[in-house]
Each structure stands twice: as structure tokens, then as C-alpha cells.
GUNU-347943 format. One record per residue (C-alpha): residue in one letter; x, z, y. Coordinates in pm, 1 decimal. Layout:
! GUNU-347943
- code, u, w, v
- a, X, Z, Y
...
This chain:
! GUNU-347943
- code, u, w, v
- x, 0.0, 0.0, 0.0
- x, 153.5, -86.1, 336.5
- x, 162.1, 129.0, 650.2
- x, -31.2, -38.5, 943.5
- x, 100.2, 167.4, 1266.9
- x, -92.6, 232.5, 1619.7
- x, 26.7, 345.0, 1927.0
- x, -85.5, 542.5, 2225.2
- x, -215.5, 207.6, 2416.5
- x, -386.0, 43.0, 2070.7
- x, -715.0, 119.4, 1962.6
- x, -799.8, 77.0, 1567.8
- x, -1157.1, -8.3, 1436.2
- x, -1293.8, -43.1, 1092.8
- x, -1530.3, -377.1, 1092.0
- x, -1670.5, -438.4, 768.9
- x, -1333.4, -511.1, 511.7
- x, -1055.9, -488.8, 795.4
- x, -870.4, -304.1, 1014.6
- x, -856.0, -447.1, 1371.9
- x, -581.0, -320.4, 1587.7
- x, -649.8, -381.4, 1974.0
- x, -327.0, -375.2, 2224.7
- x, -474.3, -244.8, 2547.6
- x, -101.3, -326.9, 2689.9
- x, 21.6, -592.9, 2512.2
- x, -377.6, -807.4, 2559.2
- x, -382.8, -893.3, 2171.6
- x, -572.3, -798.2, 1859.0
- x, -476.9, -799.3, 1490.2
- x, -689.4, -749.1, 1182.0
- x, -585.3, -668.4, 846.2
- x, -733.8, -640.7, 500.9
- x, -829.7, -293.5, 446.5
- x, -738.1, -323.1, 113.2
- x, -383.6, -338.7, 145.7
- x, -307.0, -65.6, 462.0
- x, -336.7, 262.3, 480.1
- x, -372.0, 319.4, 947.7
- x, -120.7, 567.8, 1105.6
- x, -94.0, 686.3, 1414.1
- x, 260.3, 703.2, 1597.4
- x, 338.5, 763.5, 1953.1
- x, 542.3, 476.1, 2070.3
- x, 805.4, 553.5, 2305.8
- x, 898.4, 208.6, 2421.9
- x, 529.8, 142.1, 2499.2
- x, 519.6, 420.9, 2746.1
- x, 798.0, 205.2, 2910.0
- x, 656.2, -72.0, 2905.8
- x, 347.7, 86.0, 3061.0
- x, 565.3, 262.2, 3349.9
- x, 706.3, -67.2, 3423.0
- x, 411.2, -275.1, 3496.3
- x, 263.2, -4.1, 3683.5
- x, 561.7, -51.4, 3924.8
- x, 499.4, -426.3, 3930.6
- x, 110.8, -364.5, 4016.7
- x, 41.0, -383.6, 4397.4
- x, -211.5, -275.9, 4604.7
- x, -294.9, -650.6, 4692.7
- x, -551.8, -710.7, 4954.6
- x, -711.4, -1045.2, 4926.9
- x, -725.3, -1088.4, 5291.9
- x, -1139.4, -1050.7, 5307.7
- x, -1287.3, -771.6, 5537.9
- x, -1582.8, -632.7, 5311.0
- x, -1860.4, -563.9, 5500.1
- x, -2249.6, -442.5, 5356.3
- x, -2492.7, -404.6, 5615.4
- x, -2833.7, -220.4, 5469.4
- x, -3126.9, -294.0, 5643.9
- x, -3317.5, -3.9, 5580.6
- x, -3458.3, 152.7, 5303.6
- x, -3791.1, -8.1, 5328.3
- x, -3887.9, -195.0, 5006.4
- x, -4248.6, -404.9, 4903.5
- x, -4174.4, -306.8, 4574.1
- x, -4178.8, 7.1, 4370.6
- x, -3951.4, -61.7, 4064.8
- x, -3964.6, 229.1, 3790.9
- x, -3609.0, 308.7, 3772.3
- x, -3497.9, 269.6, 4100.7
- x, -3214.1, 472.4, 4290.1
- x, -3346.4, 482.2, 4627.5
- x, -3726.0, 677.1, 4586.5
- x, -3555.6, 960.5, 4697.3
- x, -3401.4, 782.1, 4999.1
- x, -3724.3, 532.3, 5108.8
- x, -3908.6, 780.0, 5347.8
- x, -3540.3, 812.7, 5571.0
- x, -3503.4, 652.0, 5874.5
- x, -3720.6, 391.2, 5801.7
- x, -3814.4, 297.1, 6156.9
- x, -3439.7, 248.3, 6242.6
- x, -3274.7, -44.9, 6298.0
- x, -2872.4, -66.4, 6378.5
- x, -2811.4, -214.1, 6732.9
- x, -2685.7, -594.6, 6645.0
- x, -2405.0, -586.7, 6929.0
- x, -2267.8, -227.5, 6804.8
- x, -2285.0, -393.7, 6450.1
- x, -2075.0, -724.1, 6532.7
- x, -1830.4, -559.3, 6778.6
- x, -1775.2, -314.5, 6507.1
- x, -1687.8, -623.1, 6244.0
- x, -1487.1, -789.1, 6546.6
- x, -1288.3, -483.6, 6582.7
- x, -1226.3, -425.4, 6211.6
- x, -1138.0, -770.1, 6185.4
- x, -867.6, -810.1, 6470.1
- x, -666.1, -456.8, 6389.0
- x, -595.7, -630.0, 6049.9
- x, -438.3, -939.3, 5906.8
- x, -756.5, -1005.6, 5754.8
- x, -838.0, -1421.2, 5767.2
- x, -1216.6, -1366.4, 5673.2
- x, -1532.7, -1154.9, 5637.3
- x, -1792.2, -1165.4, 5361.3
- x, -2049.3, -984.0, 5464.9
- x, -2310.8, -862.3, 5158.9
- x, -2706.5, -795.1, 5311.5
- x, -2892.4, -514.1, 5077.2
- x, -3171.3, -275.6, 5121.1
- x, -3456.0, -158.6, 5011.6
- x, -3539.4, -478.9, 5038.5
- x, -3330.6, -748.4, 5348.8
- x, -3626.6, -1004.2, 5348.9
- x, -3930.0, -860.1, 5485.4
- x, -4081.3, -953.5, 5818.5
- x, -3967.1, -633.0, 6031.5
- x, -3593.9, -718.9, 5909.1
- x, -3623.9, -1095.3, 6016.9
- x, -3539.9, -1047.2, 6368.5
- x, -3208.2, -822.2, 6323.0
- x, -3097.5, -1000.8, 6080.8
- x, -3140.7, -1333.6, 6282.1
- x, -2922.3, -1162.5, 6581.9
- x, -2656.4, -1030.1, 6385.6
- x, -2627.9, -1319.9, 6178.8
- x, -2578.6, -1598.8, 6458.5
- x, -2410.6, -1302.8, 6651.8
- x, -2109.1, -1325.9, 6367.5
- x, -2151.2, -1721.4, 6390.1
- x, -2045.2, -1745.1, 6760.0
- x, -1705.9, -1485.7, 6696.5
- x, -1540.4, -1844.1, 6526.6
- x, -1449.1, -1605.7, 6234.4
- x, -1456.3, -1749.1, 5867.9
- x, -1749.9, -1516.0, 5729.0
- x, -1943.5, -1597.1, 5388.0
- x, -2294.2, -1436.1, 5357.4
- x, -2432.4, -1312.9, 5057.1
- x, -2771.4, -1078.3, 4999.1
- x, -2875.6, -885.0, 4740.1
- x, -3288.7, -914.7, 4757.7
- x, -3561.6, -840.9, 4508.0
- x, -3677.4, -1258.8, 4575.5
- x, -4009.3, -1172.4, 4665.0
- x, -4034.5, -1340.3, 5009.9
- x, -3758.8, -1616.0, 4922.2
- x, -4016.6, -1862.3, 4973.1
- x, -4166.9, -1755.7, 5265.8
- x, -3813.5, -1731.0, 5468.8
- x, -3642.5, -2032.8, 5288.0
- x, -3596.0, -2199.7, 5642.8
- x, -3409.5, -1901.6, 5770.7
- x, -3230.4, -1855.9, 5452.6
- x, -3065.6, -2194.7, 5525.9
- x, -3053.8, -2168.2, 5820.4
- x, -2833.0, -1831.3, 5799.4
- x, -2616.2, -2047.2, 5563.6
- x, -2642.9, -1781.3, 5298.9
- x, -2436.8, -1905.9, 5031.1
- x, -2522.4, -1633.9, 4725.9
- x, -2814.9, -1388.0, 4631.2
- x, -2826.1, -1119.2, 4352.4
- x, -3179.4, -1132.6, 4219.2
- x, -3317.4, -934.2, 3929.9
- x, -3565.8, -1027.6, 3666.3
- x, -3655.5, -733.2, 3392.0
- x, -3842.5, -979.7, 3165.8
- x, -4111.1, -1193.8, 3157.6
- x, -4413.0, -1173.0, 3355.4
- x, -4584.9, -857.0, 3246.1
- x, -4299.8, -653.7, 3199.2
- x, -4129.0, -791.4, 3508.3
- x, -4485.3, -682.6, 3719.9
- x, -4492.5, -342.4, 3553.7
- x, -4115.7, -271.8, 3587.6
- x, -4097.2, -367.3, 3917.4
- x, -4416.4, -398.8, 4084.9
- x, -4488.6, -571.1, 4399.6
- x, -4696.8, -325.7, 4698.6
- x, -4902.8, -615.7, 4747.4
- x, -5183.4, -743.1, 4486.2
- x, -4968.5, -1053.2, 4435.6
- x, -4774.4, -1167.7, 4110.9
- x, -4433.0, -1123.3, 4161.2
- x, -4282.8, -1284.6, 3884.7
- x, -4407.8, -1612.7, 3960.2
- x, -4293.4, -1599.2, 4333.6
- x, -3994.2, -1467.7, 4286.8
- x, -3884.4, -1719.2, 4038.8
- x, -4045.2, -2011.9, 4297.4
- x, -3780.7, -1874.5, 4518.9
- x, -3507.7, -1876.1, 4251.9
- x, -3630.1, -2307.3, 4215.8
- x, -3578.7, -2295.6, 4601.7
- x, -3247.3, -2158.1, 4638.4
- x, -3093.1, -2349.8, 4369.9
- x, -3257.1, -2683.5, 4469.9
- x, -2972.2, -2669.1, 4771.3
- x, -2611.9, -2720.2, 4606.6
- x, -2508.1, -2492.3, 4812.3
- x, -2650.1, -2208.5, 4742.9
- x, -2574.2, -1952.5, 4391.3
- x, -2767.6, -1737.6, 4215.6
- x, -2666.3, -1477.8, 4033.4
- x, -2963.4, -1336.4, 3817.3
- x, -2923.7, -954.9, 3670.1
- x, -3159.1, -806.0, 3378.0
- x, -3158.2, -441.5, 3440.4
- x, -3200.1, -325.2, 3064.6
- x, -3338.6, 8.3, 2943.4
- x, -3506.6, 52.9, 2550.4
- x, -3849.6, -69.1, 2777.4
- x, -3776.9, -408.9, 2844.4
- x, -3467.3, -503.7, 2542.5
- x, -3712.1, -739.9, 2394.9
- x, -3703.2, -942.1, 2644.8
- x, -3422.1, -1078.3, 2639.9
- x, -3452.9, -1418.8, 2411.9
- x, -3774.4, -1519.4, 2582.0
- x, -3583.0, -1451.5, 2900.1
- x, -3349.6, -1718.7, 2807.0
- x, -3563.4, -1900.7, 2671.1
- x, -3766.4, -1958.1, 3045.9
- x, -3421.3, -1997.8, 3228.2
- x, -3331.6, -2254.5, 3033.5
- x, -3658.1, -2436.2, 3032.7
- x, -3617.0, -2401.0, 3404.2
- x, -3262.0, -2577.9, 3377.6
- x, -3112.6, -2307.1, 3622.0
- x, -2806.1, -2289.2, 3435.2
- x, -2696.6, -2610.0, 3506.3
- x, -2678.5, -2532.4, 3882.6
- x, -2482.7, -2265.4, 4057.9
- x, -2631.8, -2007.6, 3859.7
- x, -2495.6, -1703.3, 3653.6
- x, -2711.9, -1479.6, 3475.2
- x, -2594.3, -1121.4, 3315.1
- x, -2705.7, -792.0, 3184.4
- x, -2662.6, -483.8, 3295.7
- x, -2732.1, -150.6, 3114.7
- x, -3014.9, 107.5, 3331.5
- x, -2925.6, 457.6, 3197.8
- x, -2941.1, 660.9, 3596.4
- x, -3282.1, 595.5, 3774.8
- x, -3398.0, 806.1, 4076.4
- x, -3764.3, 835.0, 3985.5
- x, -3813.1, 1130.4, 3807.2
- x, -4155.5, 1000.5, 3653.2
- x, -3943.4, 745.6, 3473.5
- x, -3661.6, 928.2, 3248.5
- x, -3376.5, 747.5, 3127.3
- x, -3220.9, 919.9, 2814.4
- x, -3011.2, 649.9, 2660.1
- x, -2644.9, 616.1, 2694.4
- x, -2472.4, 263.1, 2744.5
- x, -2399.7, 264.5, 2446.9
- x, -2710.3, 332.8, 2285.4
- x, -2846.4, 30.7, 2516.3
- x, -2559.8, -218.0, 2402.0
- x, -2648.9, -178.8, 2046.9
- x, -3030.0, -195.3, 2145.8
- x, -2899.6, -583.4, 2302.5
- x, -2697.3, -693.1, 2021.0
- x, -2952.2, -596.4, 1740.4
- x, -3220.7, -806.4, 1982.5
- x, -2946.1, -1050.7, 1953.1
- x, -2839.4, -1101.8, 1633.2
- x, -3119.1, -1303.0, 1502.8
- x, -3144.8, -1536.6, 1784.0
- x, -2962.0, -1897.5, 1774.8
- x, -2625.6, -1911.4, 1908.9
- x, -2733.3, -2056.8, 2193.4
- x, -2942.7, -1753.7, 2262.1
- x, -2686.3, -1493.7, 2205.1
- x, -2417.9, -1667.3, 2424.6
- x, -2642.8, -1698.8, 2715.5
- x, -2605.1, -1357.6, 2908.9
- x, -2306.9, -1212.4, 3014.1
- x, -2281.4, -881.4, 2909.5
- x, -2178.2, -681.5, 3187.9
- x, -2033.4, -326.3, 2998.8
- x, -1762.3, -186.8, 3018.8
- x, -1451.7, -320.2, 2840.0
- x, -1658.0, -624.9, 2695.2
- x, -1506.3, -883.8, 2964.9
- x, -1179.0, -766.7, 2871.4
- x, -1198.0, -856.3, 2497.7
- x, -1376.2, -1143.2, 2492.3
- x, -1058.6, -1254.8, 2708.4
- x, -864.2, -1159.6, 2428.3
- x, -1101.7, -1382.2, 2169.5
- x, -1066.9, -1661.4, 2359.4
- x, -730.0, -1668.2, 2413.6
- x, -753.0, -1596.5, 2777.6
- x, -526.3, -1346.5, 2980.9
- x, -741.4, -1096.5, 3143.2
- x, -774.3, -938.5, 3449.4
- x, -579.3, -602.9, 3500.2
- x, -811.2, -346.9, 3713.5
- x, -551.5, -87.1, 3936.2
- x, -862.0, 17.0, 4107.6
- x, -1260.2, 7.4, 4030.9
- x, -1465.1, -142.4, 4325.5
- x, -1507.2, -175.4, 4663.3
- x, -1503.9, 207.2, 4749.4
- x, -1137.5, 209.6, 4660.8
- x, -1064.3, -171.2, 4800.4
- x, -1145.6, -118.5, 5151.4
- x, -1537.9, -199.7, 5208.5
- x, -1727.6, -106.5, 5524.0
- x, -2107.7, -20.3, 5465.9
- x, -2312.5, -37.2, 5783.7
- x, -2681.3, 164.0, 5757.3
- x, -2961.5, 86.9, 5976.5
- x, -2866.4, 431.9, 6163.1
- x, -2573.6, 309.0, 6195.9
- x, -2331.1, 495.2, 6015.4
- x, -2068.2, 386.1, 5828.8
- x, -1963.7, 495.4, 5443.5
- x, -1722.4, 333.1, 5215.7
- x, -1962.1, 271.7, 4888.4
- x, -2339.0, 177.2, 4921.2
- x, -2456.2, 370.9, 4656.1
- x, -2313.1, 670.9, 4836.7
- x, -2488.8, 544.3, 5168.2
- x, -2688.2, 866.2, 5301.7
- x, -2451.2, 1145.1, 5113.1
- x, -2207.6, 1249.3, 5348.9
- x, -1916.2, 1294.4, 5128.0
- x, -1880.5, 881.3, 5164.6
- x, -1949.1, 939.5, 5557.4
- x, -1642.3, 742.1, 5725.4
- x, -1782.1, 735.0, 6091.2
- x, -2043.8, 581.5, 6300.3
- x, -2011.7, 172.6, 6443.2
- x, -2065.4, 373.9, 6800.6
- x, -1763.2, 479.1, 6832.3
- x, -1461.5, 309.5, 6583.0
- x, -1184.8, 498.2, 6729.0
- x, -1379.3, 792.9, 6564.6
- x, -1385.7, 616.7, 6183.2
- x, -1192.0, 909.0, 5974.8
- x, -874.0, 705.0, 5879.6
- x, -749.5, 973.3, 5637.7
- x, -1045.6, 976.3, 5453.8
- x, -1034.2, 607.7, 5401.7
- x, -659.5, 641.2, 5311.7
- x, -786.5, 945.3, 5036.1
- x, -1057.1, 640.3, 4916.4
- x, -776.4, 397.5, 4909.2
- x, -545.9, 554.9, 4751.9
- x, -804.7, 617.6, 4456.2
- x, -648.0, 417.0, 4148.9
- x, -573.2, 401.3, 3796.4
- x, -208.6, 475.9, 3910.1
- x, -273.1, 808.6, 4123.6
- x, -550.7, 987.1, 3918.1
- x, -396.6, 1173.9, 3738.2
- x, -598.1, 1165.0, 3385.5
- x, -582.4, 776.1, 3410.3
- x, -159.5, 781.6, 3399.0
- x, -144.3, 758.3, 2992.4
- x, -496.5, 652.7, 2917.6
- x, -455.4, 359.0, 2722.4
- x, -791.3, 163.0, 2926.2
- x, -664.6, 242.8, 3238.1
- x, -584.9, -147.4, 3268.8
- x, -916.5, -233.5, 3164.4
- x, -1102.5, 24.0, 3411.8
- x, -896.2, 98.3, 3769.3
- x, -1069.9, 453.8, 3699.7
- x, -1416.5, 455.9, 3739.9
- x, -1700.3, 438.8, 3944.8
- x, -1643.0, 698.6, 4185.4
- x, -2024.2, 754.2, 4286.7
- x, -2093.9, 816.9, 3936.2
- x, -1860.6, 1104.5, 3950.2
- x, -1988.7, 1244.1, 4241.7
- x, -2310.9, 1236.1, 4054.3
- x, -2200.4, 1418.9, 3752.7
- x, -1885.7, 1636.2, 3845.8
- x, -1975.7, 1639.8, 4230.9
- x, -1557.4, 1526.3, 4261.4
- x, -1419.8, 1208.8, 4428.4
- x, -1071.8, 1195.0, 4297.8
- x, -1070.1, 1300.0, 3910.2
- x, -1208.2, 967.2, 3780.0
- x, -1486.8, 892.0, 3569.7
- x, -1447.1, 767.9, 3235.6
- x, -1669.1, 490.6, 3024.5
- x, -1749.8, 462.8, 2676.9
- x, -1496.0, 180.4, 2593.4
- x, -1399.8, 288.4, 2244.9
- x, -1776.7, 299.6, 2173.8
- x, -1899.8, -50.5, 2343.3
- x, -1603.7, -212.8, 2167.6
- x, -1625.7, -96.5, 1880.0
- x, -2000.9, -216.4, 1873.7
- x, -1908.6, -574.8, 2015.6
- x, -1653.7, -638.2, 1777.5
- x, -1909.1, -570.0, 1482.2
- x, -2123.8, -834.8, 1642.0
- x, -1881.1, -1061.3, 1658.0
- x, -1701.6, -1020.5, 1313.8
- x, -2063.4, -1117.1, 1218.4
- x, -2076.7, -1456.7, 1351.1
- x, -1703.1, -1562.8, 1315.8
């Protein structure tokens, strides 16, 4: 019987008659016949090395864009089950962030940097209703005349797409985040328009709209909870029959296990969900199970490896650690929009920028894979950057510990999918 050895930065996995060895360090994966090996662990010296090596190698590189979310307000014409804001919709509603504070702010951002563009992302509640039209209009053509390369993207529910397509175009918004739970009765009862109207048929007459201009991308996100999982291959089914994936479009699904409705109680783990998807998926056609990009943790990373690709090394998690500037419609500024309205992500107000708390950016900054100090010899730290730092606020009320995923777990249930249909 041979001795099959794994290191610190490997994880091992027993699919069905093998062993699979996966190199978080060295991006490659091995399998071997469990019949003939007998797994043993051995700290590797030389891999701890190699690891302190590339960390010196990774930089801090900016991409030159100045990241900038405005929120509209908290306002919202629908009421979707899970959703993180119920707690937050009855604030400062009737507030609205003055236009010319907002774009000086941005101008002044931009010219104390070597930044060479803005992309500015539009979220709410909900961007597109009619008491947001106006603002939005200002600030938008406001940023036009500054001669600055800015890209404009929203994040909307889709419901009045059709109803402010002109403006849409005429804002040159180049990329919207829409979500569809399902088809159209679990879409309607998930998340349920205020008005008497159906939403899933107007919001995917929007979705036609937005993709029938070449310029424009969609990129279409299935919330999933143990509700709605059954949706998926009829899901696919519709977009395809629509044809929007053969236009700028890019559809993916992301796990619900945190809601903010306490009438609607989310017990499952990501985990739990992820093997909910892949049973739903394992009986459908190829076609259907390659359709939606499965956005958990870890996954993106080995289906890199599967295909042969190199894949993306993470020092840090998102754009709370990258830099990002998150406007509210009072007009305060924080550096993650999930931690808009908690003032522990507070970074100053667009009244007064000489004001914006520099060191607590720098503390936000400096928040990597490389400076936490339980991420140093975890063997996913390239894969993660160290975690969504809102969700650890959430659960440890800390901003600088990290928060770990599941990836052992989710990979370990990916890679029996896929040893399936190999």
C-alpha cells in the first residue's frame, strides 16, 4: 500500500473510489485510487515558504477606478420575504442627498488620487421609482459635465424598467443587477410587488428592454433558500426560451441563509443550500446544470482548476477593504453598503470631506488575508482575501478578526457532483 502525503495548504476528499488531493497553493488537484493509498498528513516546511514568498509578491494593486455607491433611499415598491433592509425602510425616507454636495464630493475624491475613472453603482430600496427620478437625473448629468470617465451601473428590483427605459438610456447605464426567485408564482410571493400588478411579467419585459440595446448587460441573480430550489430548471428553461443568454447577459445563484424579516426564518447553512442546488441539478440535462453560475464560496476557484484555468488570487474580500465610497440619501458616507446606517462603517459626511476619518479608512484598507492574523497559515486564504467583513460584524460584532466560509464543505459537495458527470 503506498503513502499518499498532504500538506498544510492541500485539502484531501474521499469521492466515491478515490482520493482527491487539492493544492490550495500550488492551483492543482490529484486523485488516486483508494485502493492502493493509505492518506497522511505531514506539515510541509517548504510549502510554508513558498506561501511566505508569494505573499511578498502580492500587492495592494488599485485598479485605478474610484468606487462610488450612491443609495437612494430606503424606499422600496416591493416587500420581498427575506430582505435585509425591513428593519431599515421606515429611516429617513423623505431624504434625499443634495446632488451638488454629492458630485463635488466624487470630484474631490477623484482629483486627490491618481484615479483615471469612476464607476459609480445606484442601489436602494429600490433606485427606479418616480420620487428618485429627479435626483438621479441631476446627479447623473451633473457627473456627465465633470469630463471624467465614469461607468454607471444599478442594482434595481426591474419593476419600473419599462416605464423609465428612456431615461435609462438616456443615463447611459451600461449594467443592472436584477433578481428573479423563480417563476411567476414563486417570484410574486417571494418578492411581492406593493401594487396589485404582476411583477414577474414586468420585470422580465424590462429585462427584453435592456438587453434589446447592445449596450446594455444584465446580470440576473436567483436568491435561493429551501423555498424556491425547485425552481431552478424551469428558470433556465424560460431564460433560454427568451434567448437572453446570447446577449450581454450573465445569470448566477446565490445562496439566502441571513434575511432581516423576522416573520421569514432562514435556518439553512450554505452548505445545506448548495447540496439542496446540486440534488435539483443532477437530473437535469447538461445543458441545464451548466447554466447558472454558482456563486459559493470556493466553487469559482476549482472549477478554474477543472478547466485548466489559473485562478484568481483574493488578498482582500470586497469593496469594504478596496477603497469604496457609499453615499446615503442623508448623506453620509460608509465604506460597505450593507453596513450603510450602522455606524461602525461611518467614514464621514459628503458636507464636509476634509472631515472623512482617514485612519479609519486606512484600518478598512489595511483589512487582508495578509494582516488578519488567523488568515496567515490558513490554507484558503488565497481563495477568500478573509471574509465578508459585515458578516462579522453581524455575528462576532468585530471588524478585523475575519470571517471564515465553509470551503472544505462546498467543495467537498461540488466535487461529488462533478465526479458524477465526468
Amino acid at each position: 500500500m503506498n503513502i499518499l502525503h498532504y500538506n498544510q495548504f492541500q485539502s484531501l476528499y474521499i469521492i466515491q473510489d478515490k482520493y482527491v488531493i487539492l493544492d490550495f497553493l500550488k492551483n492543482q488537484m490529484f486523485d488516486y485510487k483508494k485502493s492502493t493509498y493509505t492518506p497522511n498528513y505531514r506539515y510541509d516546511k517548504e510549502y510554508d515558504e513558498m506561501a511566505k514568498n508569494l505573499d511578498a509578491l502580492i500587492k495592494d494593486v488599485r485598479n485605478g477606478t474610484l468606487d462610488i455607491t450612491i443609495i437612494t433611499d430606503y424606499a422600496c415598491n416591493m416587500r420581498c420575504l427575506y430582505c435585509y433592509e425591513h428593519s431599515w425602510q421606515q429611516k429617513s425616507l423623505p431624504k434625499k442627498a443634495n446632488p451638488v454636495l454629492v458630485v463635488d464630493f466624487i470630484k474631490q475624491l477623484f482629483n486627490s488620487s491618481e484615479f483615471k475613472s469612476v464607476r459609480i453603482n445606484i442601489l436602494g430600496g429600490e433606485p427606479l421609482m418616480s420620487h428618485n427620478i429627479e435626483f438621479l437625473d441631476e446627479v447623473i448629468k451633473k457627473l456627465k459635465k465633470l469630463d471624467i470617465p465614469t461607468m454607471f451601473q444599478m442594482t434595481t428590483n426591474g419593476l419600473n424598467i419599462v416605464d423609465y427605459i428612456g431615461k435609462i438610456i438616456e443615463w447611459e447605464i451600461r449594467d443592472f443587477q436584477i433578481t428573479l426567485d423563480g417563476m411567476q408564482k414563486v417570484q410574486n410571493t417571494r418578492r411581492m410587488p406593493l401594487d396589485m400588478i404582476d411583477g414577474f411579467e414586468k420585470i422580465t419585459q424590462g429585462i427584453d428592454l435592456l438587453l434589446n440595446n447592445k449596450n446594455i448587460s444584465v446580470s440576473l441573480r436567483i436568491n435561493v433558500d429551501k423555498n424556491n430550489v425547485d425552481e431552478i430548471p424551469e428558470l433556465a428553461k424560460f431564460i433560454q426560451k427568451k434567448q437572453w443568454n446570447e446577449s450581454n447577459f450573465y445569470a448566477y445563484i446565490y445562496p439566502v441563509t441571513y434575511s432581516g424579516n423576522k416573520n421569514y426564518i432562514l435556518d439553512s447553512s450554505d452548505v445545506e443550500i448548495f447540496e439542496m442546488i446540486l440534488n435539483t441539478l443532477r437530473n437535469q440535462s447538461k445543458e441545464i446544470r451548466d447554466f447558472f453560475a454558482l456563486d459559493f464560496h470556493g466553487i469559482a476557484y476549482v472549477k478554474s482548476i477543472l478547466n485548466g484555468q489559473l485562478p484568481t488570487i483574493r488578498n482582500k474580500f470586497c469593496g469594504h477593504a478596496l477603497g469604496q465610497y457609499v453615499i446615503s440619501n442623508t448623506g453620509e458616507v460608509y465604506s460597505c453598503w450593507w453596513g450603510a446606517e450602522h455606524d461602525d462603517f461611518k467614514i464621514g459626511n459628503i458636507k464636509n470631506q476634509k472631515k472623512i476619518n482617514e485612519s479609519k479608512i486606512l484600518d478598512f484598507s489595511n483589512r487582508s488575508m495578509k494582516n488578519i492574523e488567523r488568515c496567515k497559515t490558513c490554507k484558503f486564504k488565497y481563495l477568500c482575501g478573509g471574509g465578508c467583513t459585515f458578516k462579522e460584524w453581524i455575528d462576532n460584532k468585530t471588524l478585523d478578526q475575519g470571517h471564515c466560509s465553509n470551503f472544505d464543505e462546498l467543495i467537498y459537495q461540488y466535487l461529488l457532483y462533478y465526479y458524477n458527470f465526468i
